[in-house]
C-alpha positions as CSV (number, residue, x, y, z in Angstrom):
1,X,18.5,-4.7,4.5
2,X,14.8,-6.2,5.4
3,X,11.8,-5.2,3.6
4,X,9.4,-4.0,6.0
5,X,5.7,-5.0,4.7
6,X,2.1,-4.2,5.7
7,X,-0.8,-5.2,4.7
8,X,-4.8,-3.9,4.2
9,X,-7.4,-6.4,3.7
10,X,-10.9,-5.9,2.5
11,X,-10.9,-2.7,1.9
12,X,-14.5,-1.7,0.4
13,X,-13.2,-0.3,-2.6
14,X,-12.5,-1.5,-6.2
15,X,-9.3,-2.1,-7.0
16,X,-9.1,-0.1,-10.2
17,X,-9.8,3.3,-8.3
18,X,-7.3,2.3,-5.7
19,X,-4.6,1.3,-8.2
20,X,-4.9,5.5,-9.4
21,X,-3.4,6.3,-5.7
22,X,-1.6,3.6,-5.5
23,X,0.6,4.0,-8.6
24,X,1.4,8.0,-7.5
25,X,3.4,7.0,-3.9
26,X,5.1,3.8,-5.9
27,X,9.1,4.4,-5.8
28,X,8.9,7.1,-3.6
29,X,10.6,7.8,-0.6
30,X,8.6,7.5,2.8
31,X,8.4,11.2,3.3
32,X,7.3,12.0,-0.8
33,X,4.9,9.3,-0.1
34,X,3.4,10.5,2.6
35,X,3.4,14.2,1.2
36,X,1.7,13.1,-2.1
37,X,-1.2,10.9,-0.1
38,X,-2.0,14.3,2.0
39,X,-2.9,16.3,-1.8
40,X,-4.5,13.7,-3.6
41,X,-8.6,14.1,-3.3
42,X,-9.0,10.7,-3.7
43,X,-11.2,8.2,-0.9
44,X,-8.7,5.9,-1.0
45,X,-5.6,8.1,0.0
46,X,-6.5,8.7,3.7
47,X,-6.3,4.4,4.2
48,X,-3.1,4.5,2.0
49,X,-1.9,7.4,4.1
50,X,-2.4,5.1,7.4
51,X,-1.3,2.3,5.8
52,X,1.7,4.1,5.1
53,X,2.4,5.2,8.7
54,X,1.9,1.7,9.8
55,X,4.5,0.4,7.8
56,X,6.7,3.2,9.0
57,X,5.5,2.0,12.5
58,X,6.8,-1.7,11.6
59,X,10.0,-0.4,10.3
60,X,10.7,1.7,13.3
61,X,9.9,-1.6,16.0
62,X,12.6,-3.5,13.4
63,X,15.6,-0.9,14.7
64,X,15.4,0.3,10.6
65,X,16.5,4.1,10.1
66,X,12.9,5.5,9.2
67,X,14.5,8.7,7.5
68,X,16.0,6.2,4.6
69,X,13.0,4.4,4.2
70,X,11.4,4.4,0.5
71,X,8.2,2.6,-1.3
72,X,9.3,-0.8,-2.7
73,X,6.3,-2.0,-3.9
74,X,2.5,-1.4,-3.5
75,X,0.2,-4.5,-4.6
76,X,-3.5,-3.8,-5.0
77,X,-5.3,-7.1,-5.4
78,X,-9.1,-7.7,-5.6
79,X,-11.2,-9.2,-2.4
80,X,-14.4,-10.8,-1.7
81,X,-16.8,-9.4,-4.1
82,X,-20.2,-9.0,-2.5
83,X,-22.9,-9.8,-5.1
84,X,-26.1,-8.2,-4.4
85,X,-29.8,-7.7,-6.9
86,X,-31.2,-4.3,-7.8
87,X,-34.7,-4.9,-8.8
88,X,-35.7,-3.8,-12.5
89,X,-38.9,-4.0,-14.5
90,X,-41.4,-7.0,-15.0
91,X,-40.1,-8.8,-12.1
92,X,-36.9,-9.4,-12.7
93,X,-32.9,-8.2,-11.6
94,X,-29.9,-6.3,-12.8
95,X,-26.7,-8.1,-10.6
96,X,-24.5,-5.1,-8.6
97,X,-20.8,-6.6,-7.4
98,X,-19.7,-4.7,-4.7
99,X,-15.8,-5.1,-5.3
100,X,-13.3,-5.5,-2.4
101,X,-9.1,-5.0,-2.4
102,X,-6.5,-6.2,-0.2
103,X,-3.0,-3.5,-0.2
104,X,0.1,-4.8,0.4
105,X,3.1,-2.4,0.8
106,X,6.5,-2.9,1.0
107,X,8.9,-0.7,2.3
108,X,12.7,-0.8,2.2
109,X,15.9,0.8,3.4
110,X,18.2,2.7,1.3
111,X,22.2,2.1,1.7
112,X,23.9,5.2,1.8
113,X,26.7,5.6,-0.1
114,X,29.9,4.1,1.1
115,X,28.5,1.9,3.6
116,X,28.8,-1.6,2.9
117,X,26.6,-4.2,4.1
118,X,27.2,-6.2,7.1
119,X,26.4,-9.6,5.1
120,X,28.6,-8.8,3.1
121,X,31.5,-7.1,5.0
122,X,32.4,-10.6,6.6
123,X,34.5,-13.2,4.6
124,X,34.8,-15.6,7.5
């Protein structure tokens, strides 16, 4: 059972308001996930949603069974933060940070029930 990853980078948004998406697909199975991204009215579910499909992608060039396939984990982590000036009274500046995130999702396949692991099935 391989996890199946992919991975976002520098995504121009923070990672607190990615995090809100992030957490609602978390656990689910591929086809929940992908369900939930297409109702939620949030900027960051339509990346999500691709990122999604290209983990499914990755998992289907592996030889995995996309139908069992279910939302291991999804890591939002902060990026680059681009610092730029907003000019304010008497001359001087107010500092904006323009916040980055880098998504990582991991994707698994779920045993069925009385299948036994190949790893495990051979004693010799």
């Amino acid at each position: 059972m391989n996890e199946i990853t992919a991975q976002l980078n520098s995504y121009r948004q923070s990672p607190r308001k990615v995090r809100l998406v992030a957490n609602a697909i978390k656990g689910k199975s591929a086809k929940e996930a992908k369900n939930r991204l297409d109702f939620i009215i949030k900027r960051a579910a339509s990346p999500l949603h691709k990122l999604l499909n290209s983990a499914i992608a990755n998992a289907k060039d592996l030889g995995a069974n996309t139908d069992n396939l279910w939302v291991k984990s999804i890591t939002v982590n902060g990026g680059k933060i681009l610092y730029r000036r907003r000019p304010v009274s008497h001359g001087s500046a107010h500092a904006i940070h323009k916040r980055t995130s880098h998504v990582t999702i991991v994707l698994q396949e779920k045993l069925q029930k009385g299948k036994i692991e190949k790893s495990k099935n051979k004693t010799k």
